[in-house]
MMTF fields as JSON, N, C-alpha, C and O atoms, coordinates in Angstrom:
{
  "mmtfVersion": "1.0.0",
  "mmtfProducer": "UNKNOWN",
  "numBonds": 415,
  "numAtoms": 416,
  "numGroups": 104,
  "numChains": 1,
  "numModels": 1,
  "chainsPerModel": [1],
  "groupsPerChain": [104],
  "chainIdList": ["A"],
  "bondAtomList": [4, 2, 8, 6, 12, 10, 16, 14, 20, 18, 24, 22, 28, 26, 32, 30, 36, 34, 40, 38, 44, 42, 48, 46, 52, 50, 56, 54, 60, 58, 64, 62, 68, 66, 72, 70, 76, 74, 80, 78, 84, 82, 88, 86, 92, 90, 96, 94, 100, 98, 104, 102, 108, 106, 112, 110, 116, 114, 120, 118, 124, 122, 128, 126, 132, 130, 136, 134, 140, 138, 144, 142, 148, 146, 152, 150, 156, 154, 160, 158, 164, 162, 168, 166, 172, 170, 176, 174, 180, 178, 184, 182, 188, 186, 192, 190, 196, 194, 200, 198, 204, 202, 208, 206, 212, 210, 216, 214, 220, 218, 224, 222, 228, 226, 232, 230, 236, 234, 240, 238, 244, 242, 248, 246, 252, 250, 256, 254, 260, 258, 264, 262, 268, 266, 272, 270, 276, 274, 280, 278, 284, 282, 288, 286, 292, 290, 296, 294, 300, 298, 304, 302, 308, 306, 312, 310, 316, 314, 320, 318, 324, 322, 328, 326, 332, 330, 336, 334, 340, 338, 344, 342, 348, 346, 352, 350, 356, 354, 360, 358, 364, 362, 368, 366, 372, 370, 376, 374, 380, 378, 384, 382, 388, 386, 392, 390, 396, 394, 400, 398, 404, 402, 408, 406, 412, 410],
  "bondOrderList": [1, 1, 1, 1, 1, 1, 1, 1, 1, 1, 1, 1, 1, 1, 1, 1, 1, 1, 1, 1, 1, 1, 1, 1, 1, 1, 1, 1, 1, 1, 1, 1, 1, 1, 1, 1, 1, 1, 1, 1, 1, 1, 1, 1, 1, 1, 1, 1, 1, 1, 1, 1, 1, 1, 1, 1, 1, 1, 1, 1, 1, 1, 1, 1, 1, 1, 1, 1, 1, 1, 1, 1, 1, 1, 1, 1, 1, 1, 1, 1, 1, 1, 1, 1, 1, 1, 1, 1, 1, 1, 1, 1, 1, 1, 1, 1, 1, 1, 1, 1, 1, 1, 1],
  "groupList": [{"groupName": "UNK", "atomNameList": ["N", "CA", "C", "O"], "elementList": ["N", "C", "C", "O"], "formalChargeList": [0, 0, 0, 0], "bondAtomList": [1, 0, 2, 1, 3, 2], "bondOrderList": [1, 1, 2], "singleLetterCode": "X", "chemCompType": "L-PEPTIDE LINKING"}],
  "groupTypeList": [0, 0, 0, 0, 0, 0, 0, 0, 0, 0, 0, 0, 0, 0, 0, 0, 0, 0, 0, 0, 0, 0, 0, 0, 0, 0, 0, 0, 0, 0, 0, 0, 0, 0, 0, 0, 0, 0, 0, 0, 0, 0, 0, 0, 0, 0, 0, 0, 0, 0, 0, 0, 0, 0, 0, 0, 0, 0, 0, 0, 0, 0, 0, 0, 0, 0, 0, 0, 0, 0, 0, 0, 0, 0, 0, 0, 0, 0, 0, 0, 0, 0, 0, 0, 0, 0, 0, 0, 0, 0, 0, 0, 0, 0, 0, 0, 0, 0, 0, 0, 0, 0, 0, 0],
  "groupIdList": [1, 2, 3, 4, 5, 6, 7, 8, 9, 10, 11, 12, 13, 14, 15, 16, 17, 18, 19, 20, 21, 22, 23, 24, 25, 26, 27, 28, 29, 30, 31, 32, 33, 34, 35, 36, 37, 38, 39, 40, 41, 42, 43, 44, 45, 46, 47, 48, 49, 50, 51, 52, 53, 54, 55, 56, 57, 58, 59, 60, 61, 62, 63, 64, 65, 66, 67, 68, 69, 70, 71, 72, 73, 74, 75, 76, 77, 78, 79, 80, 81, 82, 83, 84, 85, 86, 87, 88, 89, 90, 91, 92, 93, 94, 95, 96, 97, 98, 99, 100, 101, 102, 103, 104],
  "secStructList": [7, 7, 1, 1, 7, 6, 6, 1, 1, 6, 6, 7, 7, 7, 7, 7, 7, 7, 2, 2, 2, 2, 2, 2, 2, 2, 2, 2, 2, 2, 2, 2, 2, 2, 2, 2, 2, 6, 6, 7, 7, 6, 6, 6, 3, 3, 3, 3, 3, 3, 3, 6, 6, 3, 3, 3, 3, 3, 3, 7, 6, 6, 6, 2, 2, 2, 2, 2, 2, 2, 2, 2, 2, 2, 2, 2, 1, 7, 5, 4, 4, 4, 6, 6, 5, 7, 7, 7, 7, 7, 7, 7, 7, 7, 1, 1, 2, 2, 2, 2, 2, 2, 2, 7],
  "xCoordList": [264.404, 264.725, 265.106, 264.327, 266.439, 266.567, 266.066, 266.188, 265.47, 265.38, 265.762, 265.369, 267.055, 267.912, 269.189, 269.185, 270.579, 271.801, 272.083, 271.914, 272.523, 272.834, 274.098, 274.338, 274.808, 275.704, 274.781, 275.355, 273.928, 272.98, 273.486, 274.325, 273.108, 273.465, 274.203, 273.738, 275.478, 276.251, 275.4, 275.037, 275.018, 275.233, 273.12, 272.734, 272.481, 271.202, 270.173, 270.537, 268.913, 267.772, 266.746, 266.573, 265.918, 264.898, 264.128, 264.298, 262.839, 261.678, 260.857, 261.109, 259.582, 258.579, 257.74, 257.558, 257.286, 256.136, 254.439, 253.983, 253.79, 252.289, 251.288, 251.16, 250.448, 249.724, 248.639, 248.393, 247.969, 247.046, 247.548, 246.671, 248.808, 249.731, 249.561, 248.599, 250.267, 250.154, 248.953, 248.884, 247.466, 246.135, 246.174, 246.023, 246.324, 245.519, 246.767, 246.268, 247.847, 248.42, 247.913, 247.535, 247.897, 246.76, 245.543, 245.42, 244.825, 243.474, 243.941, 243.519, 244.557, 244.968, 244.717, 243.976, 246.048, 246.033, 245.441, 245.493, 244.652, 243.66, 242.425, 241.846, 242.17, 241.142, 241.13, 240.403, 242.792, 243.481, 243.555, 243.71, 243.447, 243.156, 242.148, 241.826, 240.82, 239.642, 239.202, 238.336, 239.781, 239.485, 240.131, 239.08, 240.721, 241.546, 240.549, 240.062, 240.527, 239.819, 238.357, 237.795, 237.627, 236.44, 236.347, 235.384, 237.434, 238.191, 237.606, 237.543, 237.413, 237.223, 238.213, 239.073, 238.166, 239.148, 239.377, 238.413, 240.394, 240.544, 239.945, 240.228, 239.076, 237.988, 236.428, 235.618, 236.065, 235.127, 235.528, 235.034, 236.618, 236.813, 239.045, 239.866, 239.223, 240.379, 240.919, 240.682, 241.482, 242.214, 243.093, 243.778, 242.704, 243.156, 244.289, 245.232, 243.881, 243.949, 244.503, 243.407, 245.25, 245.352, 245.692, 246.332, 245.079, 245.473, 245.627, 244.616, 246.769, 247.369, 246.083, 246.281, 245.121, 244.374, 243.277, 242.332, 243.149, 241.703, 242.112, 242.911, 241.429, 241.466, 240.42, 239.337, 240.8, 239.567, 239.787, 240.905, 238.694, 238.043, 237.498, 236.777, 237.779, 236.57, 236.164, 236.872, 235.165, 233.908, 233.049, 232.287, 232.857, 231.483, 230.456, 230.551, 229.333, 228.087, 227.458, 226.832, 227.892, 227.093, 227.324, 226.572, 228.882, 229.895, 229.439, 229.497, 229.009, 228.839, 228.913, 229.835, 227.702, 226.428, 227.501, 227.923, 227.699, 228.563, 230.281, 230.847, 230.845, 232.374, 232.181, 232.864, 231.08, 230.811, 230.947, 231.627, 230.312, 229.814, 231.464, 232.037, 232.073, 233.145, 234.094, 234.788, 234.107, 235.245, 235.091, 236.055, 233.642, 232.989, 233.454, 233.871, 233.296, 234.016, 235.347, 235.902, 236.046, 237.419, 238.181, 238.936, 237.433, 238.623, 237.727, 238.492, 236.814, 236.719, 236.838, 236.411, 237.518, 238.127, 239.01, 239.631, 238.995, 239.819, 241.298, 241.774, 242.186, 243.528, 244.376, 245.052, 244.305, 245.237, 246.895, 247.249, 247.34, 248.106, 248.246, 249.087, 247.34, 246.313, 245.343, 244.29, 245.926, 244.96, 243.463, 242.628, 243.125, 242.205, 241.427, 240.213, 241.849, 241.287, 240.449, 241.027, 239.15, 238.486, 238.3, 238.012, 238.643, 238.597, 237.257, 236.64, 236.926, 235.648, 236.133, 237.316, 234.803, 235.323, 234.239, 233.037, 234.846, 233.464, 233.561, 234.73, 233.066, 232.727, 231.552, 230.431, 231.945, 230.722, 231.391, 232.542, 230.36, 230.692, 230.104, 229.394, 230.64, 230.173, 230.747, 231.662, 229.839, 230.762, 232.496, 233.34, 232.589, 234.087, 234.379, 233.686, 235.932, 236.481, 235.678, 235.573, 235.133, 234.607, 233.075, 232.527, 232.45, 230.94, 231.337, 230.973, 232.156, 232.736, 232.71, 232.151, 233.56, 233.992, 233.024, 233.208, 232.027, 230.926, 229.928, 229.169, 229.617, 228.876, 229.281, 228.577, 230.602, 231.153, 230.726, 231.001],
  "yCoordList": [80.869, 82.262, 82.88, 82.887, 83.441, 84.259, 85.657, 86.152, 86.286, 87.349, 88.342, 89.462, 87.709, 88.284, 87.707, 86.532, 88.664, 87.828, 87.255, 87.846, 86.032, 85.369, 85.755, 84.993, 87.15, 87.548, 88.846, 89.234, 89.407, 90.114, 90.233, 91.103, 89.572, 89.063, 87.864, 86.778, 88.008, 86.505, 85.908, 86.626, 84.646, 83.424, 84.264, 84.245, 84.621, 84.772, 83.64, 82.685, 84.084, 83.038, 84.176, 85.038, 84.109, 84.966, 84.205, 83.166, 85.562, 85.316, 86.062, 87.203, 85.435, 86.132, 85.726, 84.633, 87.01, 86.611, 86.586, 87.569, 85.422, 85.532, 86.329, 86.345, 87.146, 88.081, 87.94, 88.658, 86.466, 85.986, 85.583, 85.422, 85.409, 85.145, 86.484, 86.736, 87.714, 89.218, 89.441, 90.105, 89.178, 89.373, 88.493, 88.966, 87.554, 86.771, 86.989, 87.025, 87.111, 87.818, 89.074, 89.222, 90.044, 91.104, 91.088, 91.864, 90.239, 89.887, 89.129, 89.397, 88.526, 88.059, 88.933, 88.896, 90.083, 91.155, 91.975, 92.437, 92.494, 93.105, 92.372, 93.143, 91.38, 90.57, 90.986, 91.557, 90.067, 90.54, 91.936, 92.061, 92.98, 94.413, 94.496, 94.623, 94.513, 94.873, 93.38, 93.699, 92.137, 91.875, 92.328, 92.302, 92.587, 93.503, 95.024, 95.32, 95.702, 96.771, 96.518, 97.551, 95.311, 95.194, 94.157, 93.448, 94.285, 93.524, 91.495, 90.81, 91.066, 89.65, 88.92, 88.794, 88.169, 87.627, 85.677, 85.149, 85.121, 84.258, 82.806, 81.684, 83.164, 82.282, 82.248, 81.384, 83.709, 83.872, 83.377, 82.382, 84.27, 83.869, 83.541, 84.221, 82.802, 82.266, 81.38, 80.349, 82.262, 81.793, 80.312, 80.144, 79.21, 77.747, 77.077, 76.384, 77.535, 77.12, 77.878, 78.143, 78.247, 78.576, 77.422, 76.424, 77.763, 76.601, 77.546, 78.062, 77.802, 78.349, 79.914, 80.666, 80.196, 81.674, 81.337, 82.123, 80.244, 80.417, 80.035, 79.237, 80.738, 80.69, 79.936, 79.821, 79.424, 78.98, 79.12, 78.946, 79.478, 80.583, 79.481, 78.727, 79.227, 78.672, 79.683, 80.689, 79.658, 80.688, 80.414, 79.502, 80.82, 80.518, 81.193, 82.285, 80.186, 80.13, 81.549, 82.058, 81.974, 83.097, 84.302, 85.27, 84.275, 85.62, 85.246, 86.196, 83.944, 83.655, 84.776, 85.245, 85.002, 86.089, 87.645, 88.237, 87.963, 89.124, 88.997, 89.953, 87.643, 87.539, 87.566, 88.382, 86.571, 86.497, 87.823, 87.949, 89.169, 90.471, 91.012, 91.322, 91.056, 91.898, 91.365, 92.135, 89.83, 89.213, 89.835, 90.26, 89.852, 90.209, 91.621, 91.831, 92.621, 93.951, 93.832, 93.955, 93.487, 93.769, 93.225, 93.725, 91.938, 91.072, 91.918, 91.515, 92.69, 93.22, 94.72, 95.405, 95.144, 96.629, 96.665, 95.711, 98.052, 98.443, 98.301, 98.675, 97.539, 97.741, 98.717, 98.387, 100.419, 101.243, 100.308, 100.563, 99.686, 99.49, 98.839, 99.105, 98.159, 97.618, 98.144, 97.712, 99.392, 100.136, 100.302, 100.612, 100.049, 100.449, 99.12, 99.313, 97.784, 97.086, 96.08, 95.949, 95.448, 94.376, 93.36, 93.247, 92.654, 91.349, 90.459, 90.634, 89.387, 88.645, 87.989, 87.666, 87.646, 86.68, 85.585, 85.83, 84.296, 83.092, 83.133, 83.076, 83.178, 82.884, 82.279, 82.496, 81.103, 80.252, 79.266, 78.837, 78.94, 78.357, 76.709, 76.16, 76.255, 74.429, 73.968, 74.433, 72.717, 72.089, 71.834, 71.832, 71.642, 71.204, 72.273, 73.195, 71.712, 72.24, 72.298, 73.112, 70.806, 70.337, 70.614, 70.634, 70.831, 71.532, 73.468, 74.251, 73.459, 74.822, 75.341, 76.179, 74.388, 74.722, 74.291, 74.772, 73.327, 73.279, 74.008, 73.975, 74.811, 75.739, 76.953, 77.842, 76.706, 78.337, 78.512, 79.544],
  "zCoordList": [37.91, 37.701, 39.049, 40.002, 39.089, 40.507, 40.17, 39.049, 41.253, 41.907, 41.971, 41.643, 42.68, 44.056, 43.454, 43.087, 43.295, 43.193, 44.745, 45.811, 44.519, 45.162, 46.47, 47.406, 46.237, 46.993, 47.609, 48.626, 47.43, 48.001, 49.635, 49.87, 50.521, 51.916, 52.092, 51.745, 52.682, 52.619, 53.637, 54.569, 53.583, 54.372, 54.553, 55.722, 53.926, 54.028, 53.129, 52.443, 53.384, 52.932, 52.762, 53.625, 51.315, 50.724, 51.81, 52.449, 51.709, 52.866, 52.403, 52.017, 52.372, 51.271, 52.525, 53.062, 52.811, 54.193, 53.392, 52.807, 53.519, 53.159, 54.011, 55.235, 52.824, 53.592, 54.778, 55.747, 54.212, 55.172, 56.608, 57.457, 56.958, 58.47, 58.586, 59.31, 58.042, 58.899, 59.086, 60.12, 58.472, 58.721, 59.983, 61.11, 59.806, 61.344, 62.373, 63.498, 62.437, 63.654, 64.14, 65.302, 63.208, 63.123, 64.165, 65.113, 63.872, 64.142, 65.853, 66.978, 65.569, 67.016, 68.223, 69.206, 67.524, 68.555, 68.799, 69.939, 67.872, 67.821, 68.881, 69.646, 68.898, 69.367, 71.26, 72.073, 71.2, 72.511, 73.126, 74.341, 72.317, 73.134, 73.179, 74.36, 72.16, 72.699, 74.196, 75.011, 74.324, 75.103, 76.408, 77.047, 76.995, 77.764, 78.238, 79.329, 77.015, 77.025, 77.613, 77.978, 77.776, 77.816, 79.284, 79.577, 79.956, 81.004, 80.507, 81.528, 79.791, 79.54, 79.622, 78.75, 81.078, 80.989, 80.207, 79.653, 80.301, 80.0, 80.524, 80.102, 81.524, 81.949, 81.411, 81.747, 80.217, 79.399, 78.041, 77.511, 77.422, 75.9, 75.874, 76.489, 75.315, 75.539, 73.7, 73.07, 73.61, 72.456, 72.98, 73.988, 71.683, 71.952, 71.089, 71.47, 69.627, 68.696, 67.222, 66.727, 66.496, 65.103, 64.31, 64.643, 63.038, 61.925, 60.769, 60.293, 60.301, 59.199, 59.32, 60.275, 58.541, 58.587, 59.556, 59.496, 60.546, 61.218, 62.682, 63.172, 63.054, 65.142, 65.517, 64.945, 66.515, 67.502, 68.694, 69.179, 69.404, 70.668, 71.294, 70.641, 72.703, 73.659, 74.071, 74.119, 74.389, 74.537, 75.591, 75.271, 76.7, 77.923, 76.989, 76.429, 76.944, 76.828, 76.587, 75.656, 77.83, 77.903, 77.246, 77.357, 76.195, 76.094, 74.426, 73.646, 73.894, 72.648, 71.581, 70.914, 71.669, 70.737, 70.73, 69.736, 72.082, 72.056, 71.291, 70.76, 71.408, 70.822, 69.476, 68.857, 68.588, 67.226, 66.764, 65.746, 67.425, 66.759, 66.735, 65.691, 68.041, 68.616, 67.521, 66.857, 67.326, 66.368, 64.928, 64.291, 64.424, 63.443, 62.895, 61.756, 63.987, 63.742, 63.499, 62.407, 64.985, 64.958, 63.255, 62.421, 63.436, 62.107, 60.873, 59.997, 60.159, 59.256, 59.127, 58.197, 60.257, 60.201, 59.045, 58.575, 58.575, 57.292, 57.663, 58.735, 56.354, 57.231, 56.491, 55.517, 57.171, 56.407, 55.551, 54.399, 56.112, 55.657, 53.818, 52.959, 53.785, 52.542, 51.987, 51.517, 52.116, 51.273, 51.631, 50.781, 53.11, 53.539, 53.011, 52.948, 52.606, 52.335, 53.627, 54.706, 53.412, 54.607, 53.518, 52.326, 54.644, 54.291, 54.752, 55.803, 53.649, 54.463, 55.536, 55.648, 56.792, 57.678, 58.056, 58.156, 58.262, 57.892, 59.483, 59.861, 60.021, 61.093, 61.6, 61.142, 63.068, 63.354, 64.295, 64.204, 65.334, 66.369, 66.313, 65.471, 67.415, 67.558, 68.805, 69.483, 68.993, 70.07, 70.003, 70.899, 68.647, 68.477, 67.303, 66.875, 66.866, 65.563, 64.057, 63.14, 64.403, 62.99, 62.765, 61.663, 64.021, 63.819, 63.278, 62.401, 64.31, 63.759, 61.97, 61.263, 61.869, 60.762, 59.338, 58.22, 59.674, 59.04, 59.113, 58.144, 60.143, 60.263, 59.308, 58.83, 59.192, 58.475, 57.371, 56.76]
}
């Protein structure tokens, strides 16, 4: 079933953007100003990693306990744009990816 007639835009391609990519770009940047704002630099908490909706953070030891909360807020702020909707967030740390992500 089309859509879209096919002469719509010459020489174009439909693009249906998924919502969970604008959430975690979102969340990205968001992450990135309050760290900035809170002067942390990239020798405390340092973005490494995305995999399709989930990030991973190296983290010094010591910034742990405080990034979990800060991530915790930032990524379940309301997003006017969605209707003021929050989203859950699994969050949880490990030596690696895969303790990580079993912890979640």
């Amino acid at each position: 079933m089309d859509f879209f007639p096919s002469n719509t835009i010459p020489n174009a391609e439909c693009i249906i953007p998924r919502i969970n990519a604008s959430i975690t770009n979102r969340t990205i940047i968001a992450i990135d100003k309050m760290l900035k704002e809170f002067d942390i630099g990239e020798d405390l908490v340092c973005l490494v990693n995305t995999v399709h909706d989930s990030l991973a953070y190296e983290v010094k030891d010591s910034h742990v306990e405080w990034f979990m909360e800060a991530l915790t807020a930032v990524s379940q702020a309301p997003i006017p744009e969605l209707w003021n909707e929050v989203f859950k967030l699994d969050c949880a740390y490990g030596q690696n990816w895969t303790d990580a992500e079993m912890a979640a």
